[in-house]
FISETI-881768 format. One record per atom (N, C-alpha, C): residue in one letter; x, y, z. Coordinates in steps of 0.2 Angstrom, whole numbers, plus 5000, padded with zeros to 4 digits. Example, Ala and Ser with C-alpha at 12.3 -4.5 7.8 and 13.67 -1.06 7.14 Angstrom:
<fipas>
A506649725039;A506249785039;A506649845039;S506449895035;S506849955036;S506450005039;
</fipas>
This chain:
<fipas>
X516448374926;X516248414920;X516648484920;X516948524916;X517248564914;X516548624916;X516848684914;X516348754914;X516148724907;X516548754903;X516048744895;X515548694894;X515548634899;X515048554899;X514348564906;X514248634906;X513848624913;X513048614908;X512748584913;X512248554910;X511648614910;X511248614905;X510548664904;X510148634910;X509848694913;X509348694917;X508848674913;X508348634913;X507848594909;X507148664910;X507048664900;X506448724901;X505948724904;X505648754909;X504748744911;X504448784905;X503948784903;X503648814898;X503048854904;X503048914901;X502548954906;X501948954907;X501348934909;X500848934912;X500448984909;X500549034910;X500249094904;X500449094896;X500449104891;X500549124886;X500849194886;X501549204884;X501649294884;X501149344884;X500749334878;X500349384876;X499749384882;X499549354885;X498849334890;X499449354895;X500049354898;X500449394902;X500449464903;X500549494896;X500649574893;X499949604897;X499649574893;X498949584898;X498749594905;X498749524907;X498649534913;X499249594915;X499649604915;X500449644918;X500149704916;X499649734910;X499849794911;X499249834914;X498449774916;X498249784920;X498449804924;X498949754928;X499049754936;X499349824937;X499649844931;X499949894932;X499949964932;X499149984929;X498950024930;X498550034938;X498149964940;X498049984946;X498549994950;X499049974950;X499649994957;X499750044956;X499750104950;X500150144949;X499550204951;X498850184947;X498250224952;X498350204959;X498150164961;X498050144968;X498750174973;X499350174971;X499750184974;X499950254974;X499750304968;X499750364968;X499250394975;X498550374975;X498050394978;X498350374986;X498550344987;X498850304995;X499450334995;X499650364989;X500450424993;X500250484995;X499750504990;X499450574992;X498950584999;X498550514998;X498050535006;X498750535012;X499150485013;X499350465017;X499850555018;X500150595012;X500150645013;X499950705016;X499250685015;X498750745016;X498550755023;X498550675024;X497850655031;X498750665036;X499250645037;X499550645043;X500250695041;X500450685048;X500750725048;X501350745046;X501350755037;X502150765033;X502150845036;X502850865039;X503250945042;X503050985034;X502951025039;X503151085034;X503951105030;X504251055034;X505051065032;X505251045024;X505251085020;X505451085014;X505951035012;X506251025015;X506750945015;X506450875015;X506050885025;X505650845024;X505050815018;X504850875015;X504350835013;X504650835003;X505250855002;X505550814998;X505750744999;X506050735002;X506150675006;X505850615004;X505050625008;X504450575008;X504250555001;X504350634997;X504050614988;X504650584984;X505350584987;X505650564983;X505850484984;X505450474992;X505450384993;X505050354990;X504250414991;X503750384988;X503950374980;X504150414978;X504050444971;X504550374966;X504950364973;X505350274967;X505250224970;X504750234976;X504550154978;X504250114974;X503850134969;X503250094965;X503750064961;X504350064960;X504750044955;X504849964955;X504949944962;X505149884964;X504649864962;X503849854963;X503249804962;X503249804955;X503249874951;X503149884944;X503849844941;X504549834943;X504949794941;X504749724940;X504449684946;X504349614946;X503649604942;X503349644941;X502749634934;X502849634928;X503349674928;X503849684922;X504249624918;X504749604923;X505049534924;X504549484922;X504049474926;X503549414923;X503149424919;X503049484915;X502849474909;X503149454904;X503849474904;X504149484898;X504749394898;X504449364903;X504849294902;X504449264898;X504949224892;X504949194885;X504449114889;X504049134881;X503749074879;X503848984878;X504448994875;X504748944872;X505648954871;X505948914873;X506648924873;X507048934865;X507248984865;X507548994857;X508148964856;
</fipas>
């Protein structure tokens, strides 16, 4: 087989419906975004971040784009198609 003749990966139809996806995802995504604010903050507060001005730029600026990645892959699985167009 040539590149232009590669064969289509055969469609699975999704299990959810888009819309009952959007949904649940945008659930999920307000608790992770509450629940992981609250758990940046305590874990803040209750130990021991320095006083060091750097340092604790640092810790809010890992925390502050960690949540990206789990809010990426919710993202991602809401937004896969229905039906192959």
């Amino acid at each position: 087989m040539t590149d232009m003749q590669m064969p289509k990966k055969p469609f699975r139809k999704p299990w959810l419906p888009m819309r009952l996806r959007k949904l649940i995802g945008l659930v999920a995504m307000l608790a992770l975004i509450i629940f992981y604010a609250l758990l940046v903050m305590t874990v803040a507060v209750t130990t021991s971040v320095p006083d060091n001005k750097a340092i604790e730029f640092t810790y809010y600026l890992i925390t502050g784009i960690a949540w990206v990645l789990p809010a990426g892959a919710i993202i991602y699985w809401m937004q896969r198609p229905d039906e192959e167009e």
